[in-house]
C-alpha positions as CSV (number, residue, x, y, z in Angstrom):
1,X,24.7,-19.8,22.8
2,X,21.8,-22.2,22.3
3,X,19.7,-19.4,20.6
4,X,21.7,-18.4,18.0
5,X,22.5,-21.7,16.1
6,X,18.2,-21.7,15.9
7,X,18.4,-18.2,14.8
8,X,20.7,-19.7,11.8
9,X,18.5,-22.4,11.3
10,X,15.6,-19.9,10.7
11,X,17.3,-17.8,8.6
12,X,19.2,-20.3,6.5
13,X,17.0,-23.3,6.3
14,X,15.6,-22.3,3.0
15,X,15.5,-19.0,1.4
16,X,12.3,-18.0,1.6
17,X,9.9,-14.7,1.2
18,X,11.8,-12.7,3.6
19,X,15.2,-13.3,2.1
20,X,13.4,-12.7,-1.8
21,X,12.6,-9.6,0.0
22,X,15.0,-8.2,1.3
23,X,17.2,-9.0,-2.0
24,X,14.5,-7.3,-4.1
25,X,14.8,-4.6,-1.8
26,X,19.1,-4.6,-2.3
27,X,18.9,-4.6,-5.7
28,X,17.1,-1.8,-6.9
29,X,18.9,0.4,-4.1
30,X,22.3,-0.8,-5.8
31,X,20.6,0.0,-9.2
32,X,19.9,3.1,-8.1
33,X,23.5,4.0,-6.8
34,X,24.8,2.4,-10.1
35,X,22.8,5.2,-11.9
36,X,23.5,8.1,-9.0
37,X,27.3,7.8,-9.2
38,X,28.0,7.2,-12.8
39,X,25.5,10.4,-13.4
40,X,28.4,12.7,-11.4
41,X,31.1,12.0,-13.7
42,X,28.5,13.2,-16.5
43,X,26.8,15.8,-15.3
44,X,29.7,17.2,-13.9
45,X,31.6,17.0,-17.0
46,X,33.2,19.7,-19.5
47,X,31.1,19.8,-22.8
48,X,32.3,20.8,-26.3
49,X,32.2,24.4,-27.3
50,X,32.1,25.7,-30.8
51,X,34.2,28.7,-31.7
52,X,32.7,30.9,-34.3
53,X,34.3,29.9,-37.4
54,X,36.5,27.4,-35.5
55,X,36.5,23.6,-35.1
56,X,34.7,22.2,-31.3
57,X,37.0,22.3,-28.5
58,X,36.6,20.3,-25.2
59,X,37.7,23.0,-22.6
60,X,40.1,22.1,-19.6
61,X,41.3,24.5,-17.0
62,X,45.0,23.7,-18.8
63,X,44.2,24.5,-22.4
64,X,44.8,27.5,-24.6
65,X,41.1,28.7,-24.3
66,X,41.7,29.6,-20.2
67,X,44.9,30.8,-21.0
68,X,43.2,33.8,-22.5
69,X,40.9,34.9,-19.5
70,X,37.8,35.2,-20.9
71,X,36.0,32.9,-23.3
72,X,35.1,35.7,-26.3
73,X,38.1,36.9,-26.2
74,X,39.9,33.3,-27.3
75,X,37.0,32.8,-29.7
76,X,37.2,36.4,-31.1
77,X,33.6,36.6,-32.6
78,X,31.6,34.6,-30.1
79,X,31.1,30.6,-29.3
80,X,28.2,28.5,-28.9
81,X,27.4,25.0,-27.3
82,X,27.4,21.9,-29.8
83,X,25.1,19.3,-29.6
84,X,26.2,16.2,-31.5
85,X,26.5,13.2,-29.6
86,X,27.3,15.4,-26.0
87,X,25.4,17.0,-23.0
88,X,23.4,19.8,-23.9
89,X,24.3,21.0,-20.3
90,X,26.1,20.1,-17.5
91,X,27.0,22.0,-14.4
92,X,29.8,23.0,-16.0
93,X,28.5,24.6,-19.1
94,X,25.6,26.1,-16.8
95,X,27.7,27.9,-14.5
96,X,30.6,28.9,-16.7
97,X,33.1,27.2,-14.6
98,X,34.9,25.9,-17.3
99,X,38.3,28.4,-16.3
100,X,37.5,28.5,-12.5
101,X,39.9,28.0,-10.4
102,X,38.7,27.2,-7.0
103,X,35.5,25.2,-9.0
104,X,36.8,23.1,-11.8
105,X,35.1,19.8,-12.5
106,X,38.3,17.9,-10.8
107,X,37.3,20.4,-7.9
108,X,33.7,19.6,-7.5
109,X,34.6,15.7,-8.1
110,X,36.9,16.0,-5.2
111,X,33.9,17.4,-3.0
112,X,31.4,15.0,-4.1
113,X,34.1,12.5,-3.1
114,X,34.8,13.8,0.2
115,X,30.9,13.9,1.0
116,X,30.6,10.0,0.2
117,X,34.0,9.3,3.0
118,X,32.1,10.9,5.9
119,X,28.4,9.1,4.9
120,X,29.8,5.7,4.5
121,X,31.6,6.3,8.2
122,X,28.5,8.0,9.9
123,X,25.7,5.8,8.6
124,X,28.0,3.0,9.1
125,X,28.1,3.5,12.8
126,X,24.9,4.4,12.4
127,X,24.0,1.1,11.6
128,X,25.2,-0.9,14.5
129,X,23.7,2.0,16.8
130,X,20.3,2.4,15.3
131,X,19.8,-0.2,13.1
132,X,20.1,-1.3,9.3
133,X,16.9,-0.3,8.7
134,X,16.3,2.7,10.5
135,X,19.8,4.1,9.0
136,X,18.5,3.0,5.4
137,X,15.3,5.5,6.1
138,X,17.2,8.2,7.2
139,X,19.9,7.7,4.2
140,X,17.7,7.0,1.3
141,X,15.2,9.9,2.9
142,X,18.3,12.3,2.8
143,X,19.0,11.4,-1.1
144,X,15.6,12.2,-2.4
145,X,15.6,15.8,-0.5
146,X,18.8,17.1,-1.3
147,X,18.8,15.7,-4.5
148,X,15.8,17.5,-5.6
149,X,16.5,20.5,-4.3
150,X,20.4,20.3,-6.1
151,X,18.2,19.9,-9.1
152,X,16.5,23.2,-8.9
153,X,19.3,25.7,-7.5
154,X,20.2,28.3,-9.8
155,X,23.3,29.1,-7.1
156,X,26.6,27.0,-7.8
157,X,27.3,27.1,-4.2
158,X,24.3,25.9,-3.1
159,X,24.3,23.5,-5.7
160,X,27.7,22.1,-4.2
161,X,26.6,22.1,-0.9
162,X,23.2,20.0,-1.6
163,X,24.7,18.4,-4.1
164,X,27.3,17.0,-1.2
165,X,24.2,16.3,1.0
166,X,22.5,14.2,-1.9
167,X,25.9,12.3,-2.1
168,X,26.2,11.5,1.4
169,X,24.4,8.9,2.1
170,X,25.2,6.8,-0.8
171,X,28.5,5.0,-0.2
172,X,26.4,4.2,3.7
173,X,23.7,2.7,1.9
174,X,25.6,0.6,-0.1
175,X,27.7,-1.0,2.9
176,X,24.2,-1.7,4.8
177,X,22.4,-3.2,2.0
178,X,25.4,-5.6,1.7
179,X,25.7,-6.5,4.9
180,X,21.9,-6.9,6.2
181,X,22.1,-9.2,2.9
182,X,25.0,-11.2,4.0
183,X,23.5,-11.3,7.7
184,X,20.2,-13.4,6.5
185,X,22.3,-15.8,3.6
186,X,23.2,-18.9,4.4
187,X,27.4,-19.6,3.5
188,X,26.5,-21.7,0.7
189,X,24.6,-19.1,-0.8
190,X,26.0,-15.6,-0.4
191,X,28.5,-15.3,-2.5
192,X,27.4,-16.2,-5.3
193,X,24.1,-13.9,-4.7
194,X,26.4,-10.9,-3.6
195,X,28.2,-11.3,-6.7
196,X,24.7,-10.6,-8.5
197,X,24.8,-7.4,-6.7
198,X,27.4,-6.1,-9.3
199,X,26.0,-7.4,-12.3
200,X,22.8,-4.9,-10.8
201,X,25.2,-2.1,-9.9
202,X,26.9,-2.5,-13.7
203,X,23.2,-2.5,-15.3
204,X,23.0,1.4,-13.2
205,X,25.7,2.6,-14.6
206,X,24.4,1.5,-18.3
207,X,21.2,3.2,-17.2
208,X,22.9,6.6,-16.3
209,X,24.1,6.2,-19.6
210,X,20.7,5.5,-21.7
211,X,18.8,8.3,-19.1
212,X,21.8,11.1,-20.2
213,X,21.8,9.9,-23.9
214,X,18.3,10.2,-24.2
215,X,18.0,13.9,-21.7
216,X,21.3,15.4,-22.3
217,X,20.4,18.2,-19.4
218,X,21.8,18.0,-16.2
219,X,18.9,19.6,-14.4
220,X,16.4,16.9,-15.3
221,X,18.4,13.8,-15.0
222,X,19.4,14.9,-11.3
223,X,15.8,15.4,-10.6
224,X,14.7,11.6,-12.0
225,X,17.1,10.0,-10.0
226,X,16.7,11.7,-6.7
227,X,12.9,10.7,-7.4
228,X,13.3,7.0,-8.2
229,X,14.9,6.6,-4.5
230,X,11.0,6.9,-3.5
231,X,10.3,3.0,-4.9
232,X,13.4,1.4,-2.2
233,X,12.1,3.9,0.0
234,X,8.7,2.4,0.7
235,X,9.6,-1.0,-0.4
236,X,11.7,-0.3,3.2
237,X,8.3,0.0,5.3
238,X,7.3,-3.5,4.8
239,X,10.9,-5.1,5.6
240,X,11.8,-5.7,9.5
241,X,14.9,-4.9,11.3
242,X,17.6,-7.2,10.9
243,X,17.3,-10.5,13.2
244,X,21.1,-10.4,13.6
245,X,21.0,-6.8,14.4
246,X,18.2,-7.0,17.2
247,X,20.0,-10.0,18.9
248,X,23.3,-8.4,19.4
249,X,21.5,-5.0,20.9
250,X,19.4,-6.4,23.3
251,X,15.9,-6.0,21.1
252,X,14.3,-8.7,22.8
253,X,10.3,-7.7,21.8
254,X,11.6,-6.3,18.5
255,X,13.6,-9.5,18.2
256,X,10.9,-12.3,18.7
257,X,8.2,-9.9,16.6
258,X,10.8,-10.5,13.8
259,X,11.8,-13.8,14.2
260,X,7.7,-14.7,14.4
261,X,6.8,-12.5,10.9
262,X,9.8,-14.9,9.3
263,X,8.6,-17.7,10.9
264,X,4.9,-17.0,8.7
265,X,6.4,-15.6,5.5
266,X,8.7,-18.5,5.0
267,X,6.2,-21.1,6.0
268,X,8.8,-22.4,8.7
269,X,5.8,-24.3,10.4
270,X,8.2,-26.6,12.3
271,X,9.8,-24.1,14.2
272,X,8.8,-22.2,17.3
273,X,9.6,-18.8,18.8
274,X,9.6,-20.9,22.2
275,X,12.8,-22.4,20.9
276,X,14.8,-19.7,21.3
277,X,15.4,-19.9,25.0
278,X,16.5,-16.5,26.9
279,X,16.4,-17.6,30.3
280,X,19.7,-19.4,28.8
281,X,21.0,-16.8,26.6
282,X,20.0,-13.8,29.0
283,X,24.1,-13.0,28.2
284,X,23.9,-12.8,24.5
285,X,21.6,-9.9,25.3
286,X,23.5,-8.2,27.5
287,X,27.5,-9.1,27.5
288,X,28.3,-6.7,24.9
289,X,30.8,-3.3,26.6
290,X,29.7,-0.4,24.2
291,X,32.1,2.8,23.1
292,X,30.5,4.4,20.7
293,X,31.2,6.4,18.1
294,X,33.7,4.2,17.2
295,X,32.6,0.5,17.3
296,X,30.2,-1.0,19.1
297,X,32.3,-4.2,21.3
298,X,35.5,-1.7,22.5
299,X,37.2,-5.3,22.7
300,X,38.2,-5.6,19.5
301,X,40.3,-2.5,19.6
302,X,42.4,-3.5,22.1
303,X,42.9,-6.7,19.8
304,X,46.3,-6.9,18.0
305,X,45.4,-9.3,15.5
306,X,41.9,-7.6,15.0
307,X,43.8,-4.4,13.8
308,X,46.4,-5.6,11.9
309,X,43.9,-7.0,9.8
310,X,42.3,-3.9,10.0
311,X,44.7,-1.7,8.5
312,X,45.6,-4.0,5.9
313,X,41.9,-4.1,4.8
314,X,41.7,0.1,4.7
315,X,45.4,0.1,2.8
316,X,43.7,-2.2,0.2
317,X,40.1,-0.5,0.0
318,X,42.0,2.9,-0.5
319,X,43.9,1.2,-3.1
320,X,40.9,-0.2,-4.6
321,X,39.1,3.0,-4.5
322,X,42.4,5.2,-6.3
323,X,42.5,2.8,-9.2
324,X,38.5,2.0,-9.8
325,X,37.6,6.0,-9.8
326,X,41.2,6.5,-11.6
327,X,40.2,4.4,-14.5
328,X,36.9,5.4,-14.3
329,X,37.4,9.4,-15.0
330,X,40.3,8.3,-17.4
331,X,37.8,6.2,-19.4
332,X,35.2,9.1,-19.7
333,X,37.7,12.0,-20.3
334,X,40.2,9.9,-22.5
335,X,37.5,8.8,-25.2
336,X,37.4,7.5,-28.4
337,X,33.7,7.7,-28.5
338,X,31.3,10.1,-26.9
339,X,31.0,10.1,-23.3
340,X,27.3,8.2,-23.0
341,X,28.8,5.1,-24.8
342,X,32.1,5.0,-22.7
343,X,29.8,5.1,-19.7
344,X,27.5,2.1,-21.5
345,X,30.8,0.5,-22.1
346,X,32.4,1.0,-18.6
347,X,28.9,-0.6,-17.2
348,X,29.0,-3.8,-19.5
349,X,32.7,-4.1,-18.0
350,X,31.0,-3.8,-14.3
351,X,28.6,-6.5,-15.4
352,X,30.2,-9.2,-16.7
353,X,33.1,-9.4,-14.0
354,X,30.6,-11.1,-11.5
355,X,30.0,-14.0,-13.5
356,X,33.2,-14.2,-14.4
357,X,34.4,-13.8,-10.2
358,X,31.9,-16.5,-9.9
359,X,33.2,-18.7,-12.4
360,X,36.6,-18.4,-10.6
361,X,35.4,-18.8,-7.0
362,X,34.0,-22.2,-8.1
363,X,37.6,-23.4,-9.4
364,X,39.6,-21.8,-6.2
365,X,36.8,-21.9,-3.3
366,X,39.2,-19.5,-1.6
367,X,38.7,-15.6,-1.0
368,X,42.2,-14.8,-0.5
369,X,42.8,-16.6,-3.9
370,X,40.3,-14.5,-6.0
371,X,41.8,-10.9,-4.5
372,X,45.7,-11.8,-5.6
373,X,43.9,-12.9,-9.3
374,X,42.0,-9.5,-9.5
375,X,45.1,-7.4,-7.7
376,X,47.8,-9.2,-10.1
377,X,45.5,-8.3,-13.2
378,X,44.8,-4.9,-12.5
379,X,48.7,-4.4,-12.2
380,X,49.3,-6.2,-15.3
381,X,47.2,-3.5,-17.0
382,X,48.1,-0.4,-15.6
383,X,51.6,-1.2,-16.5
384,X,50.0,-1.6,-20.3
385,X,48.4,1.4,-19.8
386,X,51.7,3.7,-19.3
387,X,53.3,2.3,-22.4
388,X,49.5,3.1,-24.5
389,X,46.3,3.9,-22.4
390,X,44.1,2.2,-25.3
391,X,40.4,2.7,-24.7
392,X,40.1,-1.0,-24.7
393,X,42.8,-0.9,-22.3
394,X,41.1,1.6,-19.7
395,X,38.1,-0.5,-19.8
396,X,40.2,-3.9,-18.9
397,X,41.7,-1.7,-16.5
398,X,38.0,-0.9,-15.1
399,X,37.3,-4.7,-15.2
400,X,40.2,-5.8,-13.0
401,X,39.8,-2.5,-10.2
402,X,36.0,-3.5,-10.4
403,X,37.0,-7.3,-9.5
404,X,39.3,-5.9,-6.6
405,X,36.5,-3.9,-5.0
406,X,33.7,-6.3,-5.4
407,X,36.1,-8.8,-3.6
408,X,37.0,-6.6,-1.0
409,X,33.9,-5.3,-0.4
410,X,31.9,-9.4,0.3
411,X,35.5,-10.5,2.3
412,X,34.9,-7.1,4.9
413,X,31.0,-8.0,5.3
414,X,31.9,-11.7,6.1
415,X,35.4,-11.1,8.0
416,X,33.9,-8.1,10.8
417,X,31.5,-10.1,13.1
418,X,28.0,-9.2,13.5
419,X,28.0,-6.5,16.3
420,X,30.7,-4.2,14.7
421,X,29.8,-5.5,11.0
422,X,28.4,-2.1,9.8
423,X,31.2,0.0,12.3
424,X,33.7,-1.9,10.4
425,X,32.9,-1.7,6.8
426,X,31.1,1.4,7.0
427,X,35.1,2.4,8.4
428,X,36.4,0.4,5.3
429,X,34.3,2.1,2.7
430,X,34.6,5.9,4.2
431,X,38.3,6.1,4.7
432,X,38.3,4.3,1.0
433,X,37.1,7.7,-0.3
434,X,40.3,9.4,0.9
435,X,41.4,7.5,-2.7
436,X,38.3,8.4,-4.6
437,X,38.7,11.8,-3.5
438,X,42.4,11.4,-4.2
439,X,41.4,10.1,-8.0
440,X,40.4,13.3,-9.5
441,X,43.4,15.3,-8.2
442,X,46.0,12.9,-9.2
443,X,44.8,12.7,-12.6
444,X,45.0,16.6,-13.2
445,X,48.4,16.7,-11.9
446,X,50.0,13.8,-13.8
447,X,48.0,15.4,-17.1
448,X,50.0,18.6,-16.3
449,X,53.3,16.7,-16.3
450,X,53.6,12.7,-17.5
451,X,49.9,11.8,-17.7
452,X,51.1,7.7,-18.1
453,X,52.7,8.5,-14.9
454,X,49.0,7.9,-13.5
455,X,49.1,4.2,-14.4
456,X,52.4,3.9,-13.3
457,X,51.1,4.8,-9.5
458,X,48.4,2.3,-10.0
459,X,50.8,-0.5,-10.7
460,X,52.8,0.1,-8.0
461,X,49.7,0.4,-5.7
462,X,48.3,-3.2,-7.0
463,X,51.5,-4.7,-6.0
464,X,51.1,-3.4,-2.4
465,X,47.6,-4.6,-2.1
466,X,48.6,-7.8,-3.6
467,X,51.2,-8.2,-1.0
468,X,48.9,-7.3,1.7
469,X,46.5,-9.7,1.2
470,X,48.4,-12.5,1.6
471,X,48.2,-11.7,5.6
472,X,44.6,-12.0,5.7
473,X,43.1,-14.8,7.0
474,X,40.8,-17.0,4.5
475,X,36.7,-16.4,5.2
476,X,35.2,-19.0,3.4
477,X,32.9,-21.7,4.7
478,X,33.7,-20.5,8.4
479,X,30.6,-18.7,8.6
480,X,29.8,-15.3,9.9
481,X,31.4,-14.4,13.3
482,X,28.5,-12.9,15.7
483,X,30.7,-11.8,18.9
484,X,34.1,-11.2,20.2
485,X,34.2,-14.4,21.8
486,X,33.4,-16.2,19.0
487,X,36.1,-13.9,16.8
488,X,38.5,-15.0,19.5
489,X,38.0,-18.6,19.5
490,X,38.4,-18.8,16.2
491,X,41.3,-17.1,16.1
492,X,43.2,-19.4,18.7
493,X,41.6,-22.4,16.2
494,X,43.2,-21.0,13.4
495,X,46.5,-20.5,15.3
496,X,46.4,-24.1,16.5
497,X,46.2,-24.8,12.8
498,X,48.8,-23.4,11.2
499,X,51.2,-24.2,14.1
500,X,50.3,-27.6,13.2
501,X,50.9,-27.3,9.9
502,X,54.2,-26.0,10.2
């Protein structure tokens, strides 16, 4: 394949203004979801009610105050909202759910959740059907709508429902930004600029928590962040399609108008579209057997190898996702401060593990190495957890889950190869949310029995992901896989390999 080793030299001979762009472009849409899904656990959050003559109460559906039916009745001469250092109002307070049964806050969480598995799967396909741009359009078009009109419904029912649409797309949006990223980055660079990714994504959530500290009404904050999806939005009208993308479905005008506006915008004046010659490659245009909806080269499903290491990647990302959203509703509803500094804190905690990945991935150079570090940790800490779940010892706890994902997440983008890249992590992420959904449900019913038993399940669940990744094959300085062909030929090199070694 003649053309695509010049496609690579286009794309990774320097990083120029197509690849600034495009990064720009990632980061504040990861900024964005930083603030969008840390605002859910706030604005979906039980608020402090004072009692007539009574000291404030947080109410649960398990406490003494829902026990009594009706909330006068348990205050006797009436109750009012405080104020000090909490929400003002949340869709909790607003719609009196705060003894519902079939619409608790663990209930609603669970819904939002189960939204983000079926966007990250659909506008994952999406992706290697459409396009990574076309997808992010639809996605990021989908947010704004649904978010503003979940911002104005007076209905709690409607509010779920377009408050499910507004979540969506989020978790699909993520996976493609990470992967049209990792698709124009050269190996030497992408790590360490995917890792930066999550320092952004850390900064959102410390944003959620300055926006609430500073609005304390749900109603408002929803409608500023739906809004500030607008600036990715049209940022997304000046960026092309994805070179990679257009290559491996047969794009050809598409593909040499892109590859001619990178050519100008990073000054690559020694190279020529006529150097890509498709009389030769005719084949890479046109070899790939379709079966969609589920991935776009049916080969690989018939491939043994391919799906071990596929299951063993969703086992881990539902693991992943259990623990991160596990510590992450612990460390709001278990706090020792108010909820918008346990949200600052939880960000900090986002932040500072990417450097410190970084740091590691210098000393090890090995993927596989990094995940057992960040696996092993977050076991460590869960087990600390269920003897005394410390504040200082949720947020640790966030650190290490945080570390897990972010290393699963860049080692799925570089393992799937180019034409099922967005089919396979967009699988990845969306069957992940079966243990974000899971979060929420597991914490109410280990609070109604043992609630260390939570961290318990967490240990346990490290271990298994530890385990698991010891079957994955290393990534690292192999470069990203574009075919089936190429995925199997590295896979007989890599047999030859260890048979060698052994």
């Amino acid at each position: 394949m003649e053309d695509v080793p010049s496609l690579d030299y286009l794309l990774f001979k320097k990083i120029g203004y197509f690849q600034k762009l495009v990064i720009t472009f990632a980061l504040i849409t990861l900024l964005l979801n930083g603030v969008h899904q840390s605002a859910d656990a706030i604005l979906i959050s039980n608020i402090e009610i004072q009692c007539n003559n009574k000291v404030p109460v947080v109410i649960s559906n398990n406490s003494d105050f829902c026990k009594h039916g009706e909330m006068n009745k348990f205050c006797g001469n009436g109750y009012t909202f405080t104020h000090a250092s909490a929400m003002h109002s949340t869709v909790i307070s607003e719609f009196l759910l705060y003894c519902s049964k079939w619409l608790s806050r663990d209930a609603i969480r669970t819904f939002v959740m189960v939204s983000l598995t079926v966007g990250s799967f659909c506008y994952g396909i999406g992706a290697d059907m459409y396009g990574r741009k076309t997808m992010l359009f639809v996605a990021i078009w989908q947010t704004v709508i649904a978010g503003f009109v979940s911002s104005l419904v007076r209905n709690v029912y409607i509010y779920v429902i377009f408050k499910m649409m507004s979540n969506l797309p989020i978790n699909g949006i993520t996976c493609i930004c990470v992967l049209y990223v990792a698709e124009v980055l050269p190996d030497s660079r992408r790590y360490g600029i995917l890792l930066w990714f999550q320092i952004v994504y850390g900064a959102g959530i410390m944003l959620c928590g300055v926006i609430s500290f500073l609005i304390k009404n749900w109603r408002p904050i929803q409608l500023l962040i739906s809004l500030l999806y607008l600036t990715p939005f049209f940022m997304l009208i000046y960026i092309p399609e994805s070179p990679k993308w257009l290559l491996a479905a047969s794009k050809k005008v598409r593909f040499i108008k892109t590859v001619e506006k990178i050519i100008e915008w990073n000054c690559l004046t020694e190279f020529q579209v006529s150097d890509l010659n498709f009389e030769k490659s005719e084949h890479v245009f046109s070899k790939y057997e379709y079966c969609y909806p589920f991935m776009s080269d049916v080969r690989f499903i018939t491939n043994t190898s391919f799906l071990k290491h596929l299951i063993s990647l969703i086992t881990i990302w539902i693991i992943c996702a259990l623990c991160f959203y596990g510590f992450r509703f612990k460390t709001i509803d278990i706090s020792e401060t108010d909820i918008f500094t346990n949200i600052i804190i939880s960000g900090f905690m986002v932040c500072i593990s990417s450097p410190l990945m970084y740091l590691m991935f210098q000393i090890t150079q090995n993927r596989i190495t990094l995940m057992k570090i960040a696996f092993l940790g977050l076991c460590l800490v869960s087990f600390l957890c269920a003897m005394h779940p410390y504040s200082i010892l949720l947020q640790i706890g966030t650190f290490f889950a945080t570390e897990s994902f972010l290393c699963i997440y860049i080692y799925t983008a570089e393992y799937m190869p180019t034409v099922i890249r967005a089919s396979g992590l967009g699988i990845c992420a969306s069957i992940s949310r079966i243990g974000s959904a899971l979060a929420p449900v597991l914490e109410g019913v280990c609070d109604s029995t043992w609630s260390n038993l939570l961290y318990i399940i967490f240990a346990c669940l490290a271990s298994v992901a530890t385990m698991l990744v010891i079957f994955l094959p290393e990534v690292n300085k192999r470069g990203l896989i574009n075919s089936y062909e190429e995925y199997i030929a590295l896979s007989n090199e890599e047999k030859k390999l260890l048979n060698a070694a052994k």
